[in-house]
N, C-alpha and C positions, 0 to 999 in steps of 0.2 A: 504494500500500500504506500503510496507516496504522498505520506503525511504533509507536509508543506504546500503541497497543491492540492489538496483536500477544495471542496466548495460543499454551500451549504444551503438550503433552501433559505431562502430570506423572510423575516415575519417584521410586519408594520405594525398593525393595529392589533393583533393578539403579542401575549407574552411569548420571549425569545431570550437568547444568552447573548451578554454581552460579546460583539464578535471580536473585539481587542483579546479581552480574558481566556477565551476558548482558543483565538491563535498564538498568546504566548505557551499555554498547558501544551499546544499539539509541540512545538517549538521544544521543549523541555523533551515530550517525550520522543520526538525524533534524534535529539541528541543521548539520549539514555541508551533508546533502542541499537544505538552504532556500538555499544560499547559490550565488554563480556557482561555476562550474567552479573557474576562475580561484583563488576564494580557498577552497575545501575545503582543512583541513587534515591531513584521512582517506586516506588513500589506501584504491586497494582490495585491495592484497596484505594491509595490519594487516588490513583485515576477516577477510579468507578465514584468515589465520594467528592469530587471536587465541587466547589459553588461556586457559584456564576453570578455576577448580577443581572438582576431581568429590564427586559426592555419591553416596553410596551409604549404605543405611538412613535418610535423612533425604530430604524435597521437595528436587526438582532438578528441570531442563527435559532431555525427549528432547534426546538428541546431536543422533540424525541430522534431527530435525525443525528444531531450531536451525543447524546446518549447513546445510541445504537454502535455508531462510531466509537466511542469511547470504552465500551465494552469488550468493543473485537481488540483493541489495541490495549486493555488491560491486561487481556491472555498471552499476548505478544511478548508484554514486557516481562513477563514470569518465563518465556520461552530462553532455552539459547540462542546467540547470535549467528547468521549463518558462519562467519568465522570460527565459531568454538563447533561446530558440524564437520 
């Protein structure tokens, strides 16, 4: 998955994730995910529990499409690296 070019449904007038918040977390976890197992300093519980602030009347990222995402790439970070394969 190539996290840094990720996009995301866009939400106006319902609630949504701040898209700054959500592109530093993916930012953090692309640089985690290059590294060994061994030395992530990520865990995958911060992913799956992280908060966001909500936006409503202003651009924000779908919840549940950022949740979804954030899910898959919590199992990732528990994974080894393909280097350590």
């Amino acid at each position: 998955m190539d996290i840094l070019n990720l996009t995301f449904p866009r939400t106006k007038f319902r609630r949504g994730y701040d898209g700054q918040e959500v592109d530093q977390l993916l930012g953090l976890i692309s640089a985690n995910l290059a590294l060994p197992l061994a030395e992530r300093t990520l865990r995958p519980d911060q992913v799956t529990s992280a908060c966001f602030s909500a936006t409503q009347f202003r651009d924000g990222y779908d919840e549940r499409e950022v949740d979804r995402v954030l899910e898959q790439l919590a199992v990732e970070l528990g994974l080894r690296s393909p280097s350590e394969l």
